[in-house]
py3Dmol code that shows the C-alpha trace and the ligand (Angstrom):
import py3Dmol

protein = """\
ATOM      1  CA  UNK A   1     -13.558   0.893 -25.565  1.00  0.00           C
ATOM      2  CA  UNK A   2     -13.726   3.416 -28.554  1.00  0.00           C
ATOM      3  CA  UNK A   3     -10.797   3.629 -30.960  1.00  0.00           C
ATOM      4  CA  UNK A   4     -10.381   7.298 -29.244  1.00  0.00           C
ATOM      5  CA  UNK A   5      -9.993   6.292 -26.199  1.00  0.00           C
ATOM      6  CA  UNK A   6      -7.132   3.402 -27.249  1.00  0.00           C
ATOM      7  CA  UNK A   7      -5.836   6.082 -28.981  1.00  0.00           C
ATOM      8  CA  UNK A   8      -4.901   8.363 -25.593  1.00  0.00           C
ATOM      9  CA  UNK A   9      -4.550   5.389 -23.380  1.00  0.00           C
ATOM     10  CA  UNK A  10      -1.515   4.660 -25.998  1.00  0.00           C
ATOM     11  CA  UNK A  11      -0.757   8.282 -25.848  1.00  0.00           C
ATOM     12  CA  UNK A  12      -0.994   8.388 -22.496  1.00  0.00           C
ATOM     13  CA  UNK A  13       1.114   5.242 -21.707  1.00  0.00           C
ATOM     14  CA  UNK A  14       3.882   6.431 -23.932  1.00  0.00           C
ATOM     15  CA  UNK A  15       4.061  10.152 -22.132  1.00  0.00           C
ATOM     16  CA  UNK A  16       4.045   7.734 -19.134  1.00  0.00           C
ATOM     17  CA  UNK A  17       6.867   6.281 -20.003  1.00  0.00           C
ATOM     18  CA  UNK A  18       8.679   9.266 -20.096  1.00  0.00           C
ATOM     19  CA  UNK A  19       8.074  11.580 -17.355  1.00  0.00           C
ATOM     20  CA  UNK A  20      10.402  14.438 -18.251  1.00  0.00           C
ATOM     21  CA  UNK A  21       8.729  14.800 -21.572  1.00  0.00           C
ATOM     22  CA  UNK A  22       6.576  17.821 -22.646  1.00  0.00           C
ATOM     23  CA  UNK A  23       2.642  17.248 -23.491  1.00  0.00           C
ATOM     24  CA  UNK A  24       2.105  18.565 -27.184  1.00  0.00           C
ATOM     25  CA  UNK A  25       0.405  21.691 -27.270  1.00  0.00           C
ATOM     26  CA  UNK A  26      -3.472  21.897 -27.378  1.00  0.00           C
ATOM     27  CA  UNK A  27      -3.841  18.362 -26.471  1.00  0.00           C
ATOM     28  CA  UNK A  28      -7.388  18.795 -24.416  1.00  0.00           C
ATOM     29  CA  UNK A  29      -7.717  14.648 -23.867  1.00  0.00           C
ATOM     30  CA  UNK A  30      -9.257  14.266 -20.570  1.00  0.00           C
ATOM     31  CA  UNK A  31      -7.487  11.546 -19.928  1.00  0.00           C
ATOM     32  CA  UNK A  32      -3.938  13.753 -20.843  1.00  0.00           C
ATOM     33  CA  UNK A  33      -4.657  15.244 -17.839  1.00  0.00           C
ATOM     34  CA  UNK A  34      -3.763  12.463 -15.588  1.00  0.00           C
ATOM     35  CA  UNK A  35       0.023  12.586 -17.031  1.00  0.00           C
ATOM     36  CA  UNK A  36       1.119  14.814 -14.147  1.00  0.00           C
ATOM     37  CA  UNK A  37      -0.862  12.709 -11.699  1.00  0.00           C
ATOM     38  CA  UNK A  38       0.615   9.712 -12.809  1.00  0.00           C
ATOM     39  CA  UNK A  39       4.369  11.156 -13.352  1.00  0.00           C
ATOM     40  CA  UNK A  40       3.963  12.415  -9.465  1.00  0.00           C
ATOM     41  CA  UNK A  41       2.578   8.758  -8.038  1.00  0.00           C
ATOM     42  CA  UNK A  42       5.196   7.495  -9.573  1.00  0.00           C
ATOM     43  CA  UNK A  43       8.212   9.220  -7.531  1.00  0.00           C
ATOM     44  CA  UNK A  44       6.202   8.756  -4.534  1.00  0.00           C
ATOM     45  CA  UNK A  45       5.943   4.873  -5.350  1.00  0.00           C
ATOM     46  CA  UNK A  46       9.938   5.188  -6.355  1.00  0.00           C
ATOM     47  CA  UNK A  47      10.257   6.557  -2.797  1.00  0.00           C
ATOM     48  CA  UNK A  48       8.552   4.387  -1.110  1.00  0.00           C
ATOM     49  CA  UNK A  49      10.398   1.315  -2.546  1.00  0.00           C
ATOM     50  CA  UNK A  50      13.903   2.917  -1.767  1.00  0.00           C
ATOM     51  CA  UNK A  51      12.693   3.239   1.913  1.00  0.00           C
ATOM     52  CA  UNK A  52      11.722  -0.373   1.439  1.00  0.00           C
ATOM     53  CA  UNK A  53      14.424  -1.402   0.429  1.00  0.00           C
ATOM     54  CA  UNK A  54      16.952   0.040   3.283  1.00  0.00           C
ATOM     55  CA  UNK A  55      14.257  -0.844   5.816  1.00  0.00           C
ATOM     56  CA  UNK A  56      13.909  -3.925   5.059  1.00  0.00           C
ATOM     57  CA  UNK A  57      18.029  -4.388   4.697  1.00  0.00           C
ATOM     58  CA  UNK A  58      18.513  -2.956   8.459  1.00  0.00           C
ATOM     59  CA  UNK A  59      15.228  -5.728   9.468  1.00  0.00           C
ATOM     60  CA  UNK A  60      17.425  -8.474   7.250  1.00  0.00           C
ATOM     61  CA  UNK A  61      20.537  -7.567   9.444  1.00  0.00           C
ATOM     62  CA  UNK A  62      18.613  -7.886  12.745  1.00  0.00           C
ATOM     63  CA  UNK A  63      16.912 -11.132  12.365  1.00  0.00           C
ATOM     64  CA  UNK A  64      20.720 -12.602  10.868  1.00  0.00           C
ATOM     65  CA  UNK A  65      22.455 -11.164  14.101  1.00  0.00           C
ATOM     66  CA  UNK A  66      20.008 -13.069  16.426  1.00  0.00           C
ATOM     67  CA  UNK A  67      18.634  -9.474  17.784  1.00  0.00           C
ATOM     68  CA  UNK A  68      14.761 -11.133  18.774  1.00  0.00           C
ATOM     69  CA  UNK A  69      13.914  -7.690  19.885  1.00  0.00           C
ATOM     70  CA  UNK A  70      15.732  -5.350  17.684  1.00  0.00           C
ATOM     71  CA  UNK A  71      14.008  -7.548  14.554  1.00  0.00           C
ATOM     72  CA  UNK A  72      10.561  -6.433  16.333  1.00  0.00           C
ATOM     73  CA  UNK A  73      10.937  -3.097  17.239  1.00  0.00           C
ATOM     74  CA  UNK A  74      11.773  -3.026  12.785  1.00  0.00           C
ATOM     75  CA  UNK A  75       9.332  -5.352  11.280  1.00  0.00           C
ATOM     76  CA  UNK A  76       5.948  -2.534  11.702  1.00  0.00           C
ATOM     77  CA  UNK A  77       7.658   0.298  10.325  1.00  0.00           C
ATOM     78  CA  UNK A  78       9.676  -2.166   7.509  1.00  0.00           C
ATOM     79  CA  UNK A  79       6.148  -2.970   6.634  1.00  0.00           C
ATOM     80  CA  UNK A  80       4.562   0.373   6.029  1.00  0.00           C
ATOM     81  CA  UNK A  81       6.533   1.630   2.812  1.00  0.00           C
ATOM     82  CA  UNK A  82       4.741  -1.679   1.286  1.00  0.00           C
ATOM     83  CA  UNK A  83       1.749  -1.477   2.453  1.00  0.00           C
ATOM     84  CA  UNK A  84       1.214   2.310   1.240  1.00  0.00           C
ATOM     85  CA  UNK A  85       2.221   1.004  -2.691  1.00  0.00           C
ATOM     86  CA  UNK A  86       0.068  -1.914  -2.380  1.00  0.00           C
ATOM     87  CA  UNK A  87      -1.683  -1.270  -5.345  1.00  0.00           C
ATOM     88  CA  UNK A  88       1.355  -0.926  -7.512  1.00  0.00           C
ATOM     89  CA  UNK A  89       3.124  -3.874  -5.605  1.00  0.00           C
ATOM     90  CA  UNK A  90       0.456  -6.205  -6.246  1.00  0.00           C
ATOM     91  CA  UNK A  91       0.359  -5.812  -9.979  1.00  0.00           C
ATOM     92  CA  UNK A  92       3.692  -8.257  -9.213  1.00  0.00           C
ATOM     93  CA  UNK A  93       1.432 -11.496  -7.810  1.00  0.00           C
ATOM     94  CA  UNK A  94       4.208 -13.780  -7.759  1.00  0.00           C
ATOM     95  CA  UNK A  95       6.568 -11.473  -5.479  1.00  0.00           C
ATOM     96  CA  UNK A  96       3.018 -10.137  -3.652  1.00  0.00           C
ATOM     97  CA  UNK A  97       2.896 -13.825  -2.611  1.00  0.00           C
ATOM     98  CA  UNK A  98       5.979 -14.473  -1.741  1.00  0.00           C
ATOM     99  CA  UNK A  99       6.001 -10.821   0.562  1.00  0.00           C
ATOM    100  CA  UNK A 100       3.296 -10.511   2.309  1.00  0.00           C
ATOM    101  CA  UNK A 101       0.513 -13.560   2.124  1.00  0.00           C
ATOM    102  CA  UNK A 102      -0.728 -15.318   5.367  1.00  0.00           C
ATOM    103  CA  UNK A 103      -0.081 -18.300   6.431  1.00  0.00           C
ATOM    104  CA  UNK A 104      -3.901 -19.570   5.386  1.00  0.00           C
ATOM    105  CA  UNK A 105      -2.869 -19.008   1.913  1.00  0.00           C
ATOM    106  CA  UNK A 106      -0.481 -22.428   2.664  1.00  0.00           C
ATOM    107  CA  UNK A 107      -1.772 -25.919   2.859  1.00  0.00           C
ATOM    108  CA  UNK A 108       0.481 -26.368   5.815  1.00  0.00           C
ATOM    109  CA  UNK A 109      -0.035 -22.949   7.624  1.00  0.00           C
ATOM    110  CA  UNK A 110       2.946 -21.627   9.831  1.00  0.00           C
ATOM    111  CA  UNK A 111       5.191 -24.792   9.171  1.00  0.00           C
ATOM    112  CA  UNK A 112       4.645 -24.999   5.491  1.00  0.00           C
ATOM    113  CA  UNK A 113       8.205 -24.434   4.217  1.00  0.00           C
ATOM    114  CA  UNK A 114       6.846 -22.030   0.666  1.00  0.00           C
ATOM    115  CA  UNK A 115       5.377 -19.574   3.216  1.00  0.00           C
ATOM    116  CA  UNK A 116       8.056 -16.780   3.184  1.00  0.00           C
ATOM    117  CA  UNK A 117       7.747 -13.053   3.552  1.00  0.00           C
ATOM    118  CA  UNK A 118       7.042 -10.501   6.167  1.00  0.00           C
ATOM    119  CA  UNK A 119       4.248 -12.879   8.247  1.00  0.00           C
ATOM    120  CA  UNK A 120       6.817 -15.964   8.487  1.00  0.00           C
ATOM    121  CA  UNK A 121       9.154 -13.671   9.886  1.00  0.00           C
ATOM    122  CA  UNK A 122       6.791 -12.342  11.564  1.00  0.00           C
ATOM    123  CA  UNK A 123       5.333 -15.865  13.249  1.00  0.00           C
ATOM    124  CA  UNK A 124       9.278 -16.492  14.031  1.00  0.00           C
ATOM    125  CA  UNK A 125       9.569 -13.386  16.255  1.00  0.00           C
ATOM    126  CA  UNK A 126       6.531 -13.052  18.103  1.00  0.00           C
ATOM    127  CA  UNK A 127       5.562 -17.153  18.441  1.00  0.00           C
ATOM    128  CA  UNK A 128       8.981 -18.404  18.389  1.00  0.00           C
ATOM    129  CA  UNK A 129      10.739 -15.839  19.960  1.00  0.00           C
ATOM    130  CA  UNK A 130      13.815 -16.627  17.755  1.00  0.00           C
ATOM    131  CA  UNK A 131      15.444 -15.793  14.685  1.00  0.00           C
ATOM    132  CA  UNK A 132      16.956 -19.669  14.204  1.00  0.00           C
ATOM    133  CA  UNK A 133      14.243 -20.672  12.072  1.00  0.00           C
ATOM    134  CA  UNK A 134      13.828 -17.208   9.894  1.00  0.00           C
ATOM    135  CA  UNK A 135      17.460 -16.657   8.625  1.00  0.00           C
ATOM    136  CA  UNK A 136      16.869 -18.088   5.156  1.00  0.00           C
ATOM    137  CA  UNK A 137      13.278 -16.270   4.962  1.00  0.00           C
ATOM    138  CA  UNK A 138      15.229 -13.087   5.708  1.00  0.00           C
ATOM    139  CA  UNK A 139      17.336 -13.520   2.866  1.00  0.00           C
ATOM    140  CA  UNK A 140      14.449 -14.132   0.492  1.00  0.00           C
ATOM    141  CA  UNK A 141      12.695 -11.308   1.891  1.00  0.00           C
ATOM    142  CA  UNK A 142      15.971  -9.063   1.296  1.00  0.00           C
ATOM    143  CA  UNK A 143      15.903 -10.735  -2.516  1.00  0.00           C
ATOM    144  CA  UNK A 144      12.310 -10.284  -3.423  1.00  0.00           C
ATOM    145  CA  UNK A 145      11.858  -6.839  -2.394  1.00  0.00           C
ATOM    146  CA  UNK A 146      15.064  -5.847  -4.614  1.00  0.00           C
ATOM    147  CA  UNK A 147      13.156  -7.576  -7.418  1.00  0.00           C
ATOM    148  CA  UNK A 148      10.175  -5.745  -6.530  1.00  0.00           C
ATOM    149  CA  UNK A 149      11.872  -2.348  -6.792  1.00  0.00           C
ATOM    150  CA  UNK A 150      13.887  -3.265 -10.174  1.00  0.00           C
ATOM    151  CA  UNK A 151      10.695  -4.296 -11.684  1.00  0.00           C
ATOM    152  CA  UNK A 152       8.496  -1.089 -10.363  1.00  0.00           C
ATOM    153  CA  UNK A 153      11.139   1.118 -11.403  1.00  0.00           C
ATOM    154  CA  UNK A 154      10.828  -0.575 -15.094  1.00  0.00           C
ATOM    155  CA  UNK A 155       6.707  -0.628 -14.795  1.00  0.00           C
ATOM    156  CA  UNK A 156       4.761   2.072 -16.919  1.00  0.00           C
ATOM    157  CA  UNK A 157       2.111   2.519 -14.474  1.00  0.00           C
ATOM    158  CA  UNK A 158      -1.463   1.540 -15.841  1.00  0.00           C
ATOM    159  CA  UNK A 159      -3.779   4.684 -15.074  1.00  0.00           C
ATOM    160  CA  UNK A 160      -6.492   2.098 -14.372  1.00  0.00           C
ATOM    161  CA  UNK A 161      -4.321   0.170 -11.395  1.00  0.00           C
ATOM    162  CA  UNK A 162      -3.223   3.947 -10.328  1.00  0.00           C
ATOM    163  CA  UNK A 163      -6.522   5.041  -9.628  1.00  0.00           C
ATOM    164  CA  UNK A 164      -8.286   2.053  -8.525  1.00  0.00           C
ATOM    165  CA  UNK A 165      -5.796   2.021  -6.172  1.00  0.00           C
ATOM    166  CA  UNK A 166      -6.749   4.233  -3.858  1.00  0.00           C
ATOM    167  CA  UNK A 167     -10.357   2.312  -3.637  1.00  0.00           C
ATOM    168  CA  UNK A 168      -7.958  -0.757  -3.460  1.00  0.00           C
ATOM    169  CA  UNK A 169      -6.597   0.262  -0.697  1.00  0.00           C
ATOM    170  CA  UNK A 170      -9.354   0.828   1.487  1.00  0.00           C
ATOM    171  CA  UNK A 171     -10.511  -2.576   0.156  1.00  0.00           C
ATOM    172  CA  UNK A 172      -7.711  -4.278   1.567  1.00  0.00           C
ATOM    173  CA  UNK A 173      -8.342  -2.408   5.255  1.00  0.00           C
ATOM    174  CA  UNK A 174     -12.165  -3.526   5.573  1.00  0.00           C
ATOM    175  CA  UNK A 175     -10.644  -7.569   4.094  1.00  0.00           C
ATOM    176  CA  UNK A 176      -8.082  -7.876   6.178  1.00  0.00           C
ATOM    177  CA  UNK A 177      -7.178  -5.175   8.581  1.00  0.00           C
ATOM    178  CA  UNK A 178     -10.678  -4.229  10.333  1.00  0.00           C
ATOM    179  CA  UNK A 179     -10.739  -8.796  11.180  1.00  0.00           C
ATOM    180  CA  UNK A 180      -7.047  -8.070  12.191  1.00  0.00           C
ATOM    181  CA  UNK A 181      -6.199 -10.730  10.348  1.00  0.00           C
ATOM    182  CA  UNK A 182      -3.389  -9.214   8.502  1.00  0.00           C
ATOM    183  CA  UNK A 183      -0.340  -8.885  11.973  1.00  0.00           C
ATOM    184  CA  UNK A 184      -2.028 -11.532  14.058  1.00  0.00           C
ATOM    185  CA  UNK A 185       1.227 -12.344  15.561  1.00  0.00           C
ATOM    186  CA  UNK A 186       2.561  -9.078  16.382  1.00  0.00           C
ATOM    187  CA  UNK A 187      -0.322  -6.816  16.261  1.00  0.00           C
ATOM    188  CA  UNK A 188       0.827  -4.111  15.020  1.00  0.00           C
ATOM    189  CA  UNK A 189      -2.346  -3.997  12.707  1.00  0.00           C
ATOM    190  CA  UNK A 190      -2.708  -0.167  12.929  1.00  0.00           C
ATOM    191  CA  UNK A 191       0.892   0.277  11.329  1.00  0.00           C
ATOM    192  CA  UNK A 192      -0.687  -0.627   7.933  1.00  0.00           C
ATOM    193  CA  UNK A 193      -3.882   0.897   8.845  1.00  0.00           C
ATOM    194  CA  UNK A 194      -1.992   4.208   8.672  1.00  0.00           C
ATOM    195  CA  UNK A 195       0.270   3.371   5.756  1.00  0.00           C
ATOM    196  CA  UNK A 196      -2.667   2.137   3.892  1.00  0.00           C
ATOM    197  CA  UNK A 197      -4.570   5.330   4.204  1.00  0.00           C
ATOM    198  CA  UNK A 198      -1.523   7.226   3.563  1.00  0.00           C
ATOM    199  CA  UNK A 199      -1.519   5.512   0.245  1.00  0.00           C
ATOM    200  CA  UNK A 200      -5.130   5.633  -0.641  1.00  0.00           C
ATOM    201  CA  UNK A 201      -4.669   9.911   0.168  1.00  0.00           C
ATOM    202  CA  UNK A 202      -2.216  10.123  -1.604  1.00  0.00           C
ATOM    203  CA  UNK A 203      -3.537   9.366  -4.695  1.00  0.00           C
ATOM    204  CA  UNK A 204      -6.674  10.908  -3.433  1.00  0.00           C
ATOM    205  CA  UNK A 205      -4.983  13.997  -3.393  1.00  0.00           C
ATOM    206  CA  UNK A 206      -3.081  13.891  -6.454  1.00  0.00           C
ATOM    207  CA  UNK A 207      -6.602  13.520  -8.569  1.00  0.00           C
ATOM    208  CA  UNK A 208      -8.148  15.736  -6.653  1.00  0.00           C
ATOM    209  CA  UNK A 209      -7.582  18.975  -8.850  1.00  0.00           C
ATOM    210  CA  UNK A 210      -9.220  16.739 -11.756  1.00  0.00           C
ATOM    211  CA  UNK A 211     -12.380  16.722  -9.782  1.00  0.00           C
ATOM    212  CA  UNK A 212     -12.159  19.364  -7.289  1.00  0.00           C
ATOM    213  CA  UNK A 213     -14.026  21.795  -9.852  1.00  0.00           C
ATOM    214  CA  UNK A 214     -17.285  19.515 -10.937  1.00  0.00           C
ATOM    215  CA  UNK A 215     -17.632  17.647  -8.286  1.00  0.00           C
ATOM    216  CA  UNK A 216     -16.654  20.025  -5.016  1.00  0.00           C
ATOM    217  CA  UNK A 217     -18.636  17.983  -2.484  1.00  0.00           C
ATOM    218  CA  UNK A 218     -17.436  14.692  -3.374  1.00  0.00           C
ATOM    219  CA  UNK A 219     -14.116  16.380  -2.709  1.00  0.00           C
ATOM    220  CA  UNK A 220     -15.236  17.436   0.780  1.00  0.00           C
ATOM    221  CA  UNK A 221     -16.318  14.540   1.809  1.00  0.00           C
ATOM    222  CA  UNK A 222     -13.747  12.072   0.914  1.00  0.00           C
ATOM    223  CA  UNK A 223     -11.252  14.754   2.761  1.00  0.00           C
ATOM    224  CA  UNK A 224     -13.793  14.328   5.705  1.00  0.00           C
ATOM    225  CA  UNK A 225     -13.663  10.472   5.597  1.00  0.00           C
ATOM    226  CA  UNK A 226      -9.992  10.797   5.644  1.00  0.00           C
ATOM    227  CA  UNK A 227      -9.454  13.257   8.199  1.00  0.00           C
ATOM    228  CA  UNK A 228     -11.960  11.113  10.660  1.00  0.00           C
ATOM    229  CA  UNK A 229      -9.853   7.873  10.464  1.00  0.00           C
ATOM    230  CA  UNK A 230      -6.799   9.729  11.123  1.00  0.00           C
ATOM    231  CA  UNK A 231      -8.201  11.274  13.943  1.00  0.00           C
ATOM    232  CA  UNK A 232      -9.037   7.823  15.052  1.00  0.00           C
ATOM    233  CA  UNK A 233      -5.737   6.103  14.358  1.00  0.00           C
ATOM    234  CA  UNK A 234      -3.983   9.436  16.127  1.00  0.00           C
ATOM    235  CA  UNK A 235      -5.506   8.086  19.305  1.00  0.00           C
ATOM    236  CA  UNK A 236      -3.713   5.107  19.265  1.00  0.00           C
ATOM    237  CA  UNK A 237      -0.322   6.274  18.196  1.00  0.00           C
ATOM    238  CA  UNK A 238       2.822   6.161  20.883  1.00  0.00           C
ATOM    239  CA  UNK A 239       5.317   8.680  22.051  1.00  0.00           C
ATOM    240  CA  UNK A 240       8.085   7.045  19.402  1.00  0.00           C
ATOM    241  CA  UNK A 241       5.868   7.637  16.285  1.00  0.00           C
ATOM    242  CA  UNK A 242       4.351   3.880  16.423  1.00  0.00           C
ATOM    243  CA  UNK A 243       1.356   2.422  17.183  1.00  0.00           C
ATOM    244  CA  UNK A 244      -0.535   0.293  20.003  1.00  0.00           C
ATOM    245  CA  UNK A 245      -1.369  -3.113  19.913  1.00  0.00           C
ATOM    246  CA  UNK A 246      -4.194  -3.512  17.612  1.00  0.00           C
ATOM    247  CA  UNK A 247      -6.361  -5.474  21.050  1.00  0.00           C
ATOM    248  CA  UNK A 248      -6.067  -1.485  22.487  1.00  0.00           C
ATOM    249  CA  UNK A 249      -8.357  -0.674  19.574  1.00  0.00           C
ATOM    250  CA  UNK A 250     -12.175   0.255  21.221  1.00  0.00           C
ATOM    251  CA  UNK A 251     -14.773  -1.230  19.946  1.00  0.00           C
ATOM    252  CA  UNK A 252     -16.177   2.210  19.734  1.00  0.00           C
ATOM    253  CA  UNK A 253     -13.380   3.128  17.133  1.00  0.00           C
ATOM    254  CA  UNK A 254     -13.264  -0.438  15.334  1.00  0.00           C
ATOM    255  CA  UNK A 255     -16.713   0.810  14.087  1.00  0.00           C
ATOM    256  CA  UNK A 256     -15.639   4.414  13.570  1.00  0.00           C
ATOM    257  CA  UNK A 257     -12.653   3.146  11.327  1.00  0.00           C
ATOM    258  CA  UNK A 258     -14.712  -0.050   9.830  1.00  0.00           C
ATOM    259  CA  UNK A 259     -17.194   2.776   8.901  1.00  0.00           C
ATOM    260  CA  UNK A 260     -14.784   5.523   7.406  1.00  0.00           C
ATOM    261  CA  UNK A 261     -13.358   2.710   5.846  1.00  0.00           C
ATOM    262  CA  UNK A 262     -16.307   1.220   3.580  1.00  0.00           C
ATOM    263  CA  UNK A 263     -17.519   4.272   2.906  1.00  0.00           C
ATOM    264  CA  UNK A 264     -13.935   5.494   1.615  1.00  0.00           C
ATOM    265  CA  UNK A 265     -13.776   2.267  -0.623  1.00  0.00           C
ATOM    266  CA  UNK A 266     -17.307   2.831  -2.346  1.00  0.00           C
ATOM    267  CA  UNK A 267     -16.477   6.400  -2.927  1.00  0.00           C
ATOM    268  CA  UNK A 268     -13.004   6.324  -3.944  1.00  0.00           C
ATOM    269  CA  UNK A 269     -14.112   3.220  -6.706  1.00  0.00           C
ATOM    270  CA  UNK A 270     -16.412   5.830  -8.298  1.00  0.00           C
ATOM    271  CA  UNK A 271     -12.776   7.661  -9.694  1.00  0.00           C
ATOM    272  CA  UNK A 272     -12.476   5.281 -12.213  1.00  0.00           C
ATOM    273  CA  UNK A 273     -15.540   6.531 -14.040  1.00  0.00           C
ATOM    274  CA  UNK A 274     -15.279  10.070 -12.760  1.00  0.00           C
ATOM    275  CA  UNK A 275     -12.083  10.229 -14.772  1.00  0.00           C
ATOM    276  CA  UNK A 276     -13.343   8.449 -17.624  1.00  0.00           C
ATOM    277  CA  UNK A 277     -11.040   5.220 -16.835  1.00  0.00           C
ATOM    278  CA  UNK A 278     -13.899   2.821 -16.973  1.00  0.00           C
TER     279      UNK A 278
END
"""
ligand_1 = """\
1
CU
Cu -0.735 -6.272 2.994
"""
view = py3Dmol.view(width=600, height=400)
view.addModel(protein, "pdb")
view.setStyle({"model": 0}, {"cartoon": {"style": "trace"}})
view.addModel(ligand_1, "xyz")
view.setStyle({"model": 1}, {"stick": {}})
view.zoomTo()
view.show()
């Protein structure tokens, strides 16, 4: 790193900082121009953690009034306003953890008593059929994601985890969505799919008028690569705006999307550089 480029990544972190404030005139830093960018992911991720919050509050509720099958029909779309900010959301490891890891990441599995977070509610509803043994996980789950959303809404957003993030994203799909690894319980895999994508386009799209103009078919066809998974994942969607049960997914379309999916990661990590970020 060049003392030039410290210089505008300190610019740039303090214009970060504060959103409303006006660039100084003449200021041609490439990097300046990801202020906007950055100012606009950042209500998006703001959004997104609101939703999570009330979501995840009406989810809470459910599993604490012993509704088994209201708690299910909440815990996909719950999910999805977290999995879209993933890359943001795990800059927080601790709270990541205590979210949304699997039970492999525990010595015990399922019955290890520190796994908490979306996939031990999860196991409760879907292998125990009850709420009995997730009341206290709800509660967690209720505290952690407020602490997530005080501590985003404090965060001055590194440009580097911003737009890595949408290669990040896809990352996390081929790891641990294409195995189906991530919703074994409940299978509703394809929920993050979606929100996953959603957040890797987003960002996509908000960088795109940075490139658009040197690098036009890059532009075209990342937008293509996009546009093919959702095509893919529209096949599977219901008449209430959900999904299918992941074991509906083809085999045909498991490739399609595992395809889309790489090829979306080892474009969208060459950002970083195009943007002078590396
Ligand atoms: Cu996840």
């Amino acid at each position: 790193m060049n003392f030039r480029h410290i210089l505008a990544a300190s610019a740039l972190a303090s214009v970060i900082a504060a959103p409303g404030m006006a660039l100084a005139a003449g200021s041609s830093e490439a990097s300046l121009d990801l202020v906007q960018p950055l100012s606009d992911y950042k209500i998006y991720v703001a959004e997104k953690t609101a939703e999570l919050v009330k979501d995840t509050q009406g989810l809470v509720e459910a599993v604490k009034a012993g509704d088994v099958d209201k708690a299910k029909s909440l815990f996909a779309p719950t999910r999805t306003s977290y999995e879209a900010i993933e890359p943001i959301a795990e800059l927080f490891a601790d709270l990541d953890g205590s979210i949304d890891a699997r039970a492999d990441d525990y010595e015990k599995g399922e019955k290890d008593p520190t796994f908490t977070g979306f996939h031990r509610i999860e196991y409760g509803l879907w292998k125990e059929n009850s709420t009995d043994g997730i009341k206290d996980y709800a509660d967690r789950l209720m505290a952690d994601v407020q602490d997530l959303n005080d501590r985003i809404n404090k965060l001055t957003f590194p440009p580097e985890a911003v737009v890595g993030g949408a290669a990040a994203l896809m990352e996390e799909v081929a790891a641990t969505k294409i195995s189906g690894e991530e919703d074994r319980y409940s299978r509703t895999d394809l929920w993050d799919f979606e929100a996953n994508f959603q957040g890797a386009e987003k960002i996509f799209d908000l960088l795109k008028p940075l490139i658009a103009k040197d690098d036009p078919d890059f532009v075209k066809k990342v937008d293509g690569n996009f546009s093919t998974a959702g095509e893919t994942l529209a096949k599977y969607k219901t008449d209430n705006g959900g999904f299918e049960s992941y074991e509906k997914l083809t085999d045909a379309d498991r490739a399609v999307l595992s395809t889309k999916v790489n090829t979306l990661a080892e474009d969208l990590s060459t950002l970083r550089g195009k943007l002078g970020l590396d």
